[in-house]
N, C-alpha and C positions, 0 to 999 in steps of 0.2 A: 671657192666655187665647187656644188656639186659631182661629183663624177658625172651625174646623167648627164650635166648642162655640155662638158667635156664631149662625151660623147655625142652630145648633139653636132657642137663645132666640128668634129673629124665625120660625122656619116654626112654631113651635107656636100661638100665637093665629090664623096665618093656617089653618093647619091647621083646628083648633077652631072658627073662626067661621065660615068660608068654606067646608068641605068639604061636611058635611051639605046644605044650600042650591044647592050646584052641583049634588050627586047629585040631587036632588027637581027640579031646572027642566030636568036635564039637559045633555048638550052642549052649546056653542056653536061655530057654524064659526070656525074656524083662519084669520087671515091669511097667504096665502103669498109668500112675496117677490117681489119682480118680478126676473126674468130679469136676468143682467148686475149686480146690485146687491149692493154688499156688504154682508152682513150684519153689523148695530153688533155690538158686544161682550157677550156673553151676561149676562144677566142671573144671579147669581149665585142668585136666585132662583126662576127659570126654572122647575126641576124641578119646583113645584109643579104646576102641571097633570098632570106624570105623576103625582104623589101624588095629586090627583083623579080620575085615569083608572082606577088602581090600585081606590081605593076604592069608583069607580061599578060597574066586571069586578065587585068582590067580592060586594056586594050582592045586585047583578041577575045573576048567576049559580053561585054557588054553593050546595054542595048541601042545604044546609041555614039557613035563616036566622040569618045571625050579626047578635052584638051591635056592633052600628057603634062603640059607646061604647068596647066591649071593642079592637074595632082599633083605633081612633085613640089609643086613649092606651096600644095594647103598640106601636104603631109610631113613638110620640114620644121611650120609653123608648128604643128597641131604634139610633134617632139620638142619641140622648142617650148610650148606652153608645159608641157606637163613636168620639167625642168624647171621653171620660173612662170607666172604670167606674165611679169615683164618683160621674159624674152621677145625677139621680135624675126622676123623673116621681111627684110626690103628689097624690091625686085630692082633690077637696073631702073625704070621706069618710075618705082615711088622717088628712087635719087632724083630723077630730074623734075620732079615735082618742084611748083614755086612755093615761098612762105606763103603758109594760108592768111598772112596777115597780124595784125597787132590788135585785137581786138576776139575779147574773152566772154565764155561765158558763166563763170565765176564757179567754177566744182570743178574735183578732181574729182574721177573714177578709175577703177582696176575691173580689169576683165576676170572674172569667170566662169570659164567656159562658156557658154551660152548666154552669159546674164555679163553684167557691168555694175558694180556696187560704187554709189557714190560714197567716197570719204572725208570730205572738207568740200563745203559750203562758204564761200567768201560773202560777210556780213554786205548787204548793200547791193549784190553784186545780180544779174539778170535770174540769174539760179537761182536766189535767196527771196526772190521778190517772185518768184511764180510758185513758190510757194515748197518747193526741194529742201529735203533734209539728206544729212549723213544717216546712210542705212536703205535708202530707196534704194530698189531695183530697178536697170535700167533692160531691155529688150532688143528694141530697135533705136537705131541713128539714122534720122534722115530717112526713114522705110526701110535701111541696112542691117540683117540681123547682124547685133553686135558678134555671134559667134564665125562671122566672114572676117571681121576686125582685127590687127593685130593689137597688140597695147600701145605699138607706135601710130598706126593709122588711127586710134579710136581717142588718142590723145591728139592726134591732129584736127580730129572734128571738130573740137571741142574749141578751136582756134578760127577766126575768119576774118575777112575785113569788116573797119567798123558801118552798123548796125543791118547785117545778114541776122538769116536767120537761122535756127539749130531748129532740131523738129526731134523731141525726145519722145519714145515710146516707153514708159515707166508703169510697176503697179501700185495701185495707189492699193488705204487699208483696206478696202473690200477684196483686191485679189483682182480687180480687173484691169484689164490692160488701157492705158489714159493717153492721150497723144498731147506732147507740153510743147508749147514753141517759147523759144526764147530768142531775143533780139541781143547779138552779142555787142558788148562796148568795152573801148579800153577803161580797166582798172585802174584809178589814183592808186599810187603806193599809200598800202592800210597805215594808218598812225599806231603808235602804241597808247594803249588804253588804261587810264590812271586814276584808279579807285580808293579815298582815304577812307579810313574807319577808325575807330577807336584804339589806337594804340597799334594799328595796325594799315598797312600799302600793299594796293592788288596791283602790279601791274601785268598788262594780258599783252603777249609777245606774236602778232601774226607771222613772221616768217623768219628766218635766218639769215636774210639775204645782207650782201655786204653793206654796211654805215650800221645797222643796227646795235653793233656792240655800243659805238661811238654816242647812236642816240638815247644807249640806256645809263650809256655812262653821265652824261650831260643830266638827267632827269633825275640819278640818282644820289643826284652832286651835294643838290641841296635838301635834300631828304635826312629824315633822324633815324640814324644806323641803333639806335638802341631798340627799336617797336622790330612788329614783325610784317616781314614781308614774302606776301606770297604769289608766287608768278605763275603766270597764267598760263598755258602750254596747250589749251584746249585745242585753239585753231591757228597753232603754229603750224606751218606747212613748208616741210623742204627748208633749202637754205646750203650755207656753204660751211665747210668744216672750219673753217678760221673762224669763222663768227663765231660758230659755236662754243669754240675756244675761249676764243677773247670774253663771249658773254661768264660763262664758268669762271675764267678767272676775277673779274667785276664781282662775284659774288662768294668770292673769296675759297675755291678751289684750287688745289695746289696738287700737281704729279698728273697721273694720266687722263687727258679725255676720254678713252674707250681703245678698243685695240682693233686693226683694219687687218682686215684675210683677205690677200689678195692669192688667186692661185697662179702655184712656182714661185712666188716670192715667201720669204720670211714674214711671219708675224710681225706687222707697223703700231707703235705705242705713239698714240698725239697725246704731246706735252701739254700743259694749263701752266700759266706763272700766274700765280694770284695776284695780280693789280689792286684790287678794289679792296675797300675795307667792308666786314662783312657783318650781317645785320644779326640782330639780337637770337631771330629765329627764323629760319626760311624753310617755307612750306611748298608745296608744287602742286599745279591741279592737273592734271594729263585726259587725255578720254580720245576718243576714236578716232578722232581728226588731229590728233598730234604725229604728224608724218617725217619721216626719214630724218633729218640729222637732229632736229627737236625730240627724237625719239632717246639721242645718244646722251645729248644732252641731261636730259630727265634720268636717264640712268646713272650718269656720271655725277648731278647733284643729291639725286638720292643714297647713291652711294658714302654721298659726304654726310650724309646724318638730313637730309631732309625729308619731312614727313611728304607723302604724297598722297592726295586724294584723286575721286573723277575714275575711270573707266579704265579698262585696260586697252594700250594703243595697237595699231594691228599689226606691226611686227616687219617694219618695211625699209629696216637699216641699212638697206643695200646702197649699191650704185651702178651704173650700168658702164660697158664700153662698147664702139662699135669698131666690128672687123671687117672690111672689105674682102669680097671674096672674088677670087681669079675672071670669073664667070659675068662679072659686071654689076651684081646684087653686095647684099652687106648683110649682117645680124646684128643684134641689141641685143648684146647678153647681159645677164646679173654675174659681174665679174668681181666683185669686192663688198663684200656684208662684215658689220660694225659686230663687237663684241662689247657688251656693258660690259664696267669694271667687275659685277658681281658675275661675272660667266656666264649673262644671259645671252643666248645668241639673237640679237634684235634685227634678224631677218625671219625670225622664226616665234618668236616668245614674246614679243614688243617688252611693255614695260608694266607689270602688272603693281597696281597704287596699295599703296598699302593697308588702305578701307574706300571699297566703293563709297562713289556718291555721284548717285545720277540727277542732275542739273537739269532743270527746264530754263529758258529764255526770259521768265518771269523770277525765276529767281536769283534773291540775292545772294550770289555766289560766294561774298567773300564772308556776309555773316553766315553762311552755311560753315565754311573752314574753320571760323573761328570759334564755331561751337565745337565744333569737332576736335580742334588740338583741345579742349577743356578733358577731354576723354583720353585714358592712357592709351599707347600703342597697343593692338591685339599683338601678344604672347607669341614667340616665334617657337614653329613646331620642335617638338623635341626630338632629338637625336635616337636614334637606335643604338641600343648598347650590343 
């Protein structure tokens, strides 16, 4: 994890404990250094006092009485974002919030700053059918500008019981601001989607989530391991690190999934045991909505020799933890980011394909790929002597 994220977790209780208490006793005089002396090495912590100063100006001068509570904790978030988007700031009060229910409105988004970018569209799904793609900008939720949102509240919207309604403020291609409603429903678990061709098997992977190794094992039981087969990764989303495993070994990877940084712990290498027998030639198609552990995955089979085509993913191999804090609130930090086998850091870099190919909905994907391996790999940069 970042130092700033770090640093986010240690100014927040000092923040909380120690802000209010300064402002009520007021200033204290500043030591200043003696002439000729060198100053020790800045306290990494230092800035706090200006976050004290900050918040005493606010108080005692502005124009109107604000709520102290309301600063300190939009300015814990607003350190917390620039750290991670993922990060989160939950008040005592979000905890006692109820499940928003079991019933989805079929898109993921990530917050920035101001805006919310959706990245995966669920085929079918309320989102898909009002006509939302991956790459829209989102504005307002529910009339809320998303920049009051944290990524935990903004991902909680996105949830409700079944058939409420979501009220998205999006721009469409003109640049102007659209108001979408969507009617949220629970999601069937997506099938896996099984494409034959000439000498050749697409099959398209929605999620990571557990059974799926099991049902690609079963599908790919009775298939001819001599053709080629190329897996779909577009609108894989999320998923669990075992699966991921388990699918890599099915396809005949052997030694590490990817290597896990967790901060104060040692460097974590996940194992693969090749199970599966493995096919003539395995290709990978990845593109924008190939999210977190699908991301490691694509790394780790491309690492084994597989061509990959489709888009570069957006680089979101993290995971998060949450810490309760004394004060009755919690955080959602980004506490563990994946590392591809080739040293890509896929919190940062995702997985870049090794020839674009940008894909419409009307096209045929998989003869797209297969004209494509007819073409040699492009030439890998040459080294500086």
């Amino acid at each position: 994890m970042h130092a700033r994220t770090w640093l986010s977790v240690f100014s927040f209780p000092l923040v909380a404990a120690f802000t209010l208490p300064v402002i009520q006793r007021g200033e204290q005089p500043r030591t200043q250094p003696k002439p000729g002396v060198k100053a020790p090495p800045q306290d990494p912590l230092a800035g706090m006092s200006d976050i004290q100063d900050v918040l005493a100006l606010v108080q005692q001068n502005y124009v109107d009485p604000p709520d102290m509570e309301k600063v300190v904790s939009g300015g814990i978030q607003a350190v917390l974002e620039r750290s991670h988007p993922l990060n989160a700031y939950l008040s005592a009060e979000d905890l006692r919030l109820p499940d928003p229910g079991p019933a989805e409105a079929g898109l993921v988004v990530v917050k920035r700053g101001i805006y919310a970018t959706v990245l995966a569209v669920t085929p079918g799904g309320p989102a898909a059918k009002a006509g939302i793609q991956p790459g829209d900008v989102i504005r307002k939720v529910d009339g809320d500008s998303v920049g009051r949102l944290s990524a935990w509240a903004l991902e909680r919207r996105m949830a409700g019981a079944e058939s409420s309604t979501l009220d998205l403020y999006r721009y469409n291609a003109t640049g102007d601001l659209t108001k979408t409603t969507l009617q949220r429903q629970r999601l069937p678990k997506a099938p896996e989607a099984v494409k034959q061709g000439a000498g050749a098997l697409m099959v398209s992977l929605p999620d990571l989530n557990p059974g799926r190794a099991e049902e690609l094992k079963k599908l790919l039981a009775s298939q001819d391991h001599g053709q080629t087969l190329v897996l779909d990764l577009r609108q894989c989303v999320k998923g669990s690190t075992e699966e991921a495993a388990a699918v890599a070994g099915l396809l005949g990877a052997k030694g590490p999934l990817g290597t896990l940084q967790e901060a104060g712990k040692p460097d974590r290498e996940i194992s693969v045991s090749g199970t599966g027998v493995p096919f003539a030639r395995l290709s990978l198609l990845v593109g924008r909505s190939t999210l977190g552990l699908p991301e490691v995955l694509a790394a780790c089979l491309k690492k084994g020799g597989a061509r990959t085509f489709g888009e570069k993913t957006p680089g979101l191999g993290v995971e998060r933890s949450r810490f309760m804090l004394k004060q009755g609130g919690a955080v959602e930090l980004v506490s563990r980011r994946w590392v591809g086998l080739g040293g890509e850091k896929l919190d940062r870099q995702g997985v870049a394909p090794d020839q674009t190919l940008k894909l419409t909905d009307s096209d045929d994907a998989l003869a797209k790929v297969l004209a494509a391996l007819q073409t040699p790999p492009p030439a890998a940069p040459a080294k500086a002597t």
